[in-house]
C-alpha positions, 0 to 999 in steps of 0.5 A, spaced: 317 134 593 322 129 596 327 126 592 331 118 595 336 120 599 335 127 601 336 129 607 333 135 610 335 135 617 341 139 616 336 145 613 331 144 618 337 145 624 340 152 620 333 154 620 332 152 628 339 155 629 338 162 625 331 162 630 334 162 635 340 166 634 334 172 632 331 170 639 337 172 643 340 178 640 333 181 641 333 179 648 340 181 649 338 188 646 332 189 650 336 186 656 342 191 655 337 197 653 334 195 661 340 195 664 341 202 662 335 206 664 334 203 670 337 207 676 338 201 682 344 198 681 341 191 682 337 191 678 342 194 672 347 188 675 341 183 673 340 185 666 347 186 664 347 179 667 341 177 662 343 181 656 351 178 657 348 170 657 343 172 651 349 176 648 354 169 649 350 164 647 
């Protein structure tokens, strides 16, 4: 049901937001939990790069 003068935008984007904020702490975690079972220190500089970008935005 829609009422005159609703607007639904600023509940669609708090959704969007959580979503994305879910998405990227998964990702985070998976990328730090990589970067600590990995024994090249490449790789584990890349996965901490990942896990830190996910984690700060």
């Amino acid at each position: 049901m829609n009422y005159l003068g609703e607007s639904l935008f600023p509940g669609q984007l708090g959704h969007f937001l959580i979503i994305l904020s879910f998405f990227a702490s998964l990702v985070a975690s998976i990328a730090y939990y990589k970067s600590t079972r990995l024994g090249l220190e490449k790789k584990v500089d890349d996965w901490k790069k990942l896990a830190r970008f996910f984690f700060h935005h």
